[in-house]
C-alpha positions, 0 to 999 in steps of 0.5 A, a space after each residue: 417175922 412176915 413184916 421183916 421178910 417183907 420189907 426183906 423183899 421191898 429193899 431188895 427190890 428198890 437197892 438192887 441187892 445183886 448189882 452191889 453183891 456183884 460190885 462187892 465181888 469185883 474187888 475180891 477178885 482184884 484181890 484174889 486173881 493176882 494171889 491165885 497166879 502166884 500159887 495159892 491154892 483158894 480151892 482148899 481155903 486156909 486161913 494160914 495161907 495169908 502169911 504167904 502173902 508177904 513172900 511175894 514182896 513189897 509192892 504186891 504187898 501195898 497193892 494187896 492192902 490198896 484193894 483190901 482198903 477198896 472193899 471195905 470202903 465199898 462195903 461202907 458204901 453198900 451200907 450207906 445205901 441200904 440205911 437211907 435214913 441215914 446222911 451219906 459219909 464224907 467218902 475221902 474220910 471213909 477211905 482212910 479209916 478203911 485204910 487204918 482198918 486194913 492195916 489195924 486187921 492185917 496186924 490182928 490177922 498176923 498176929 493171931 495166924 503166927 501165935 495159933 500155928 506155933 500152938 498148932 504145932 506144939 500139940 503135933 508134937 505130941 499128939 500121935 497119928 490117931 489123934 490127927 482128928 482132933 488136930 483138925 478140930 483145934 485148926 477149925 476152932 482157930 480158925 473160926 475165932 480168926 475169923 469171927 473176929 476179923 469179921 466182928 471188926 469189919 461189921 461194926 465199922 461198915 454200917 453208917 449206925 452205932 452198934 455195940 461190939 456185942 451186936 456186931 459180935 453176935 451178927 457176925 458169929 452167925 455171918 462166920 458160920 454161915 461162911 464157914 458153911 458156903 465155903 464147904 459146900 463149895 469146897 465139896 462141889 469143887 471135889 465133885 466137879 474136878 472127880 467128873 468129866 467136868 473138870 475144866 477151869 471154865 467150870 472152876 472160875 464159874 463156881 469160885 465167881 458164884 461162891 464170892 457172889 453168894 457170900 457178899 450176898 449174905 454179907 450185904 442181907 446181914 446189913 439188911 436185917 440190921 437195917 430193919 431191927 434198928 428201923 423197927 426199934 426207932 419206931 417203937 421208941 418214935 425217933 425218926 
């Protein structure tokens, strides 16, 4: 665990984590600017709010998937840094299997969004007031699985290494957990700064740019930590 932490500590020195956590968040928020100007509400993250996405017409759309596609091409890249040994690739060719991902997740999503709210919805059907708890629970269980498997497919195809769909399952359930977790904390520092003297939207902008910037930090030390059990196997086994 110590020769893990500090080769943690000697990549992140020489990449320059923050600067590419910096650039990863850039294209969220090319993404999440627009979104917010035409009503969604990121201050009570939910995932069903993504089909309100086609409401917004055709062009906004494409625009969407456009830069969807850049950021996951960009976190390719961020990959292709962090795993050194390995040969930069072709980026035109990446861009395009980033585009087949993006549509190929977009459909999953949506997919996956409709069939679990008209399940959501027969169980409101009949399930009485009192038990709106567990309501909840079914929407966060949903949620999760959505999630962690969005997730699982964009792990695997981001880092330039084969990895099994059983690795990139088990990264990535840790990877949802902890989002899930940043993103309550957020939620409830959002809570706490619009109850006070605080609320100001310069306060909110600031928190949401840091929420973004904390979690593609995370995202890119997962990269990371891969990076080195792959590195430490291969020396194990003498393959360079």
């Amino acid at each position: 665990m110590k020769e893990i932490i500090l080769e943690l500590k000697l990549i992140k020195e020489k990449n320059h984590l923050n600067v590419l956590a910096a650039a990863n968040s850039f294209y969220l928020l090319l993404l999440i600017i627009p979104l917010s100007g035409m009503g969604i509400n990121f201050y009570a993250i939910n995932v069903t709010k993504i089909l309100d996405i086609f409401g917004f017409g055709i062009i906004f759309l494409i625009n969407s998937i456009f830069v969807v596609t850049r950021y996951l091409n960009n976190l390719k890249l961020t990959s292709d840094i962090v795993y050194k040994e390995v040969p930069l690739r072709n980026r035109k060719r990446e861009f395009v299997k980033s585009l087949i991902l993006t549509l190929f997740l977009l459909f999953i999503s949506v997919t996956l969004i409709i069939s679990s709210y008209g399940f959501v919805h027969l169980i409101i059907m009949k399930l009485k007031f009192k038990q709106v708890i567990i309501l909840k629970m079914i929407e966060f269980i949903i949620s999760f699985i959505i999630v962690l498997i969005v997730v699982s497919f964009v792990y695997k195809y981001s880092v330039p290494v084969l990895i099994s769909f059983k690795q990139s399952f088990i990264i990535s359930f840790y990877l949802t957990i902890v989002w899930f977790l940043i993103s309550s904390v957020y939620q409830f520092i959002m809570r706490i700064i619009k109850d006070t003297i605080f609320d100001n939207e310069i306060y909110q902008v600031i928190m949401f740019i840091s929420f973004l910037y904390v979690l593609n930090y995370v995202i890119i030390l997962s990269f990371v930590y891969h990076y080195i059990k792959v590195k430490k196997w291969n020396n194990v086994k003498g393959i360079k």
